[in-house]
C-alpha positions in Angstrom: 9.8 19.0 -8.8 7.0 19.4 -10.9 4.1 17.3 -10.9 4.8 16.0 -13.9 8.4 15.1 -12.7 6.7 13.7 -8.9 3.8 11.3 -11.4 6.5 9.5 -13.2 9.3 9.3 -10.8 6.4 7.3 -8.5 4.8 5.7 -11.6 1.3 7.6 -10.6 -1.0 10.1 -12.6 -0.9 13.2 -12.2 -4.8 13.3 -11.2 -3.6 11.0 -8.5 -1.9 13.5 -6.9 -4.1 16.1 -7.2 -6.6 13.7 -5.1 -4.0 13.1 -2.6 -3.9 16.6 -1.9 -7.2 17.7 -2.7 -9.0 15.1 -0.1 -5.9 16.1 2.2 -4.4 12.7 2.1 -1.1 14.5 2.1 -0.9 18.4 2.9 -0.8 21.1 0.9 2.1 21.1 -1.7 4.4 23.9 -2.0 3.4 25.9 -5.0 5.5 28.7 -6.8 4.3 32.7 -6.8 2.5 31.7 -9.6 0.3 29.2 -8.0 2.2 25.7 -10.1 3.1 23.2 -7.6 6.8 22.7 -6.4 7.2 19.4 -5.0 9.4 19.8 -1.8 11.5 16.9 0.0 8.9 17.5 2.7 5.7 16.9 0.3 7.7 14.0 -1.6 8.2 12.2 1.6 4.4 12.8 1.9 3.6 11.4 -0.9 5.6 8.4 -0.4 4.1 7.7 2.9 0.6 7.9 0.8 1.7 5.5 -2.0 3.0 2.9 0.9 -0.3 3.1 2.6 -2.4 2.8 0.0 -0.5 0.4 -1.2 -0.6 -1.8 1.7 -4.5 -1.4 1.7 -4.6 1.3 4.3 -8.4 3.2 3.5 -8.3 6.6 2.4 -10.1 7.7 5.5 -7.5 6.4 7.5 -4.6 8.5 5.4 -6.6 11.6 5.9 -7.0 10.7 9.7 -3.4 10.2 10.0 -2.9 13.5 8.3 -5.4 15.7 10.6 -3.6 13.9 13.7 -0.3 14.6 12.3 -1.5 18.9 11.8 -2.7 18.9 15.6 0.6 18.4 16.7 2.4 16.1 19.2 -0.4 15.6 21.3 -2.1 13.2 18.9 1.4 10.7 18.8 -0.7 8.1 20.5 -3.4 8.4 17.9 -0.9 8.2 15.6 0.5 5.6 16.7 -2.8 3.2 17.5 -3.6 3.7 14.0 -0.3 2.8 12.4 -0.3 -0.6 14.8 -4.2 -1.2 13.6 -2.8 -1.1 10.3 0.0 -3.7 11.2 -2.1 -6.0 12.6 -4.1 -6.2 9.4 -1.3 -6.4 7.3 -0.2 -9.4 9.6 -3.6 -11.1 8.8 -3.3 -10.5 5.1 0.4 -11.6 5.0 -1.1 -15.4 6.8 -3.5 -15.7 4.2 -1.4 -14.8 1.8 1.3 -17.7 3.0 -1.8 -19.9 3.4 -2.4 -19.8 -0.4 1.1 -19.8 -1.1 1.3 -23.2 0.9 -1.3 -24.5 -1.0 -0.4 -23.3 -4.7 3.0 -24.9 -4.1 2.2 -27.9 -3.0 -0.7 -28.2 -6.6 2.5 -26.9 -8.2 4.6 -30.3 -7.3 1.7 -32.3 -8.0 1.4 -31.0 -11.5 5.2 -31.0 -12.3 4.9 -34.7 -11.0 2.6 -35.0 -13.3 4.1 -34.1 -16.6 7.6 -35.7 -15.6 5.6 -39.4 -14.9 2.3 -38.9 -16.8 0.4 -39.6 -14.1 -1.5 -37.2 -11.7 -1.3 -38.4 -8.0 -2.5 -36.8 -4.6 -1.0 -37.3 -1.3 -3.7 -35.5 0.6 -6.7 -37.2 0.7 -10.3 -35.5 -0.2 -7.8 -33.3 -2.4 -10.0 -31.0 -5.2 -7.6 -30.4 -8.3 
């Protein structure tokens, strides 16, 4: 795939990629004999891995970590894996906060469709801030 094709089939730029691989956040993409990348399986599944970390708020330090562990070989699978389970455990703490405020928006959401159906805005919790 070019990576053309590779930026819109993962709804990223192109200079995206390029930073990816150019702060070795993924590895090297295949290129062609005339030097034009060629998007592999391989370097797609890369780059998926990259997206999903990022996305989940994994720091680009941390991708480029995983990456040098990954090049060193099997000898680094517990590093590997102690960073992966530092990410979970972050991602645990932002998912609770996140339910947190999710708690809390739904429960100003009945009080305000409360509101409109009786025309009058009530609180059950005491000390509530609108």
């Amino acid at each position: 795939m070019t990576i053309k094709e590779v930026s819109e089939k993962y709804n990223i730029s192109q200079d995206t990629l390029r930073y990816y691989e150019r702060v070795k956040m993924i590895p090297e993409v295949t290129r062609t004999a005339g030097g034009i990348r060629d998007y592999q399986e391989e370097d797609l599944r890369w780059v998926e891995l990259a997206i999903c970390m990022r996305n989940s708020g994994l720091p680009v330090e941390a991708m480029i970590e995983y990456l040098a562990l990954f090049q060193k070989g099997d000898e680094t699978i517990p590093a590997r894996l102690e960073l992966l389970n530092s990410q979970m455990e972050v991602l645990a703490r932002q998912k609770e906060q996140i339910e947190e405020t999710m708690g809390r928006l739904s429960y100003k959401i009945e009080r305000y469709e409360e509101a409109i159906k009786t025309g009058k805005l009530t609180w059950t919790k005491k000390g509530e801030i609108l």
